[in-house]
C-alpha positions in Angstrom: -14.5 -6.3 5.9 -15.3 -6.7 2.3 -11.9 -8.9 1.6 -12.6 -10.8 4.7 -16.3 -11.7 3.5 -15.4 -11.6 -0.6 -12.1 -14.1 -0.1 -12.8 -17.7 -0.2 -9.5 -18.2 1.7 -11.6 -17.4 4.9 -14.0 -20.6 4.3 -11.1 -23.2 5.0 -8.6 -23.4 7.4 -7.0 -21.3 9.7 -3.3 -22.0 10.5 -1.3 -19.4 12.9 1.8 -20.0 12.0 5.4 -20.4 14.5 6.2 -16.5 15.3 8.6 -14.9 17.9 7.4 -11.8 20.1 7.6 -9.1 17.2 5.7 -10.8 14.2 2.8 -12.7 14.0 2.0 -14.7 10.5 -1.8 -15.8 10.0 -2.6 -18.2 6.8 -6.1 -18.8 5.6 -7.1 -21.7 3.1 -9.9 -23.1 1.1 -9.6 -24.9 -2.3 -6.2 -23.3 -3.3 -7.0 -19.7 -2.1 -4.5 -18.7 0.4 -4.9 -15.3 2.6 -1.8 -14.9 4.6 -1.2 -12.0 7.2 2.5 -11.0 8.1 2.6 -8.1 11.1 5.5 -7.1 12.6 4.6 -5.3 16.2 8.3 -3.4 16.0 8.0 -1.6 13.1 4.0 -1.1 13.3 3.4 -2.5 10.2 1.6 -5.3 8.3 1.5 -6.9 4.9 -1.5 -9.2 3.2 -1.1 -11.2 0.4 -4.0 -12.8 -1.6 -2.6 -16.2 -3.8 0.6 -14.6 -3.6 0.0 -10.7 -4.5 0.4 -8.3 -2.3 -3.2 -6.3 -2.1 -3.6 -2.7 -0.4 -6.9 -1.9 1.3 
């Protein structure tokens, strides 16, 4: 919750971006600061990346 609230990324715009049945890519924007989301349902796993860094939570 604090990256969600802290990260300007989550002021602008939302854009879920074209995904097949086993991932799902989410990109948040505002001013330059991206947020983007990459989950993959087969393998149970997810990756975020803040401006272009993976971050860990």
């Amino acid at each position: 919750m604090r990256f969600r609230n802290e990260t300007k990324a989550f002021s602008g715009s939302f854009d879920l971006q074209e995904c097949d049945d086993a991932h799902l890519v989410i990109r948040r924007e505002c001013g330059g600061d991206e947020a983007v989301l990459r989950a993959d349902f087969v393998n149970k796993s997810f990756e975020i990346t803040h401006n272009g860094r993976q971050i860990s939570l």
